[in-house]
N, C-alpha and C positions, 0 to 999 in steps of 0.2 A: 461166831460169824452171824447168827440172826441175832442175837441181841445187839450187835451195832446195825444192822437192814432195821432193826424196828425203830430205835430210836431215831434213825435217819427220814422217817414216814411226817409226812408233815401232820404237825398240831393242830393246826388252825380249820381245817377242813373237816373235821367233826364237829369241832363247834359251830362252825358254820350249818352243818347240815343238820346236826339239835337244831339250830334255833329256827332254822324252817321248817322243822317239823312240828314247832312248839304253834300254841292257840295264836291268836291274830292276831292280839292285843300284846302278850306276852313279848312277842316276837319284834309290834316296834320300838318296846321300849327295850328289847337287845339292841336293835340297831342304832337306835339313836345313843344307847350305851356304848354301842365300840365307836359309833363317831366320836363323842368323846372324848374316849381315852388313845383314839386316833391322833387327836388335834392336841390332846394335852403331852401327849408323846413325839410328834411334832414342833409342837413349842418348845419343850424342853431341850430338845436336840439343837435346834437351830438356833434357838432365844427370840425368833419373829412370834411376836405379839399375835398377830392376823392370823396365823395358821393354827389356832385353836379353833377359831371361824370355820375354817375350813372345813376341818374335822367334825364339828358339828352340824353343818351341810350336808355332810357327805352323810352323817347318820340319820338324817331328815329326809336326804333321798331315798334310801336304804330301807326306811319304814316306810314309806309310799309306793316304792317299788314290790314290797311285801303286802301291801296293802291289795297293790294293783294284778301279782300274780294270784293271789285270794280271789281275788274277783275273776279271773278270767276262766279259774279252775272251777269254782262254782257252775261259772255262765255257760261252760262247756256240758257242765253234768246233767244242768238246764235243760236244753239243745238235745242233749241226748235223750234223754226223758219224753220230752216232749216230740220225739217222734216214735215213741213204742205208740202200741193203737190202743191200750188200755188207760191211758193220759190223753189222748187225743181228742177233748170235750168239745174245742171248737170245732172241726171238725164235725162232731156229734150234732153239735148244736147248728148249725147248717145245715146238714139235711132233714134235719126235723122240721125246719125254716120250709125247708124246700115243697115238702110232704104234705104241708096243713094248705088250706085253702083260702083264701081271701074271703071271708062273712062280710066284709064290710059293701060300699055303694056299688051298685052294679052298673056297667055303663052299657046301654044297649046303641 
């Protein structure tokens, strides 16, 4: 009874979730790989020419959209960082601004 519940698990969402977890680069040359074989699987089923197109779109979205969560997941860690107070240079560098005195012309 569990040997037919496993085989029943879907496939495809491990591999999926590899290849997000793989390096950046890695990752859009899987996606632009399953566009692909998206469109060439596609094409063959249907015999429409165009829809290997597709498929290759769709894996060009795919690496941009992996591109685009990359960056947003950085820009967060960013952000986070950048409000502990031992990162907080500017900050820093402000009130030391604030602190020194103007040497220069004096206007009476």
């Amino acid at each position: 009874m569990q040997d037919k519940q496993e085989e029943q698990k879907p496939r495809i969402k491990p591999i999926i979730e590899a290849a997000d977890s793989l390096s950046l680069g890695i990752s859009m040359v899987v996606a632009v790989a399953m566009g692909v074989g998206i469109g060439y699987l596609l094409r063959s089923l249907t015999s429409i020419g165009w829809l290997f197109w597709v498929g290759v779109a769709i894996g060009i979205a795919g690496a941009i959209l992996n591109v685009y969560k990359a960056y947003s997941k950085q820009y967060k860690i960013f952000e986070d960082l950048a409000k502990e107070p031992r990162y907080a240079i500017k900050k820093k560098l402000e009130e030391e601004d604030e602190d020194d005195e103007d040497y220069g012309e004096k206007k009476y």
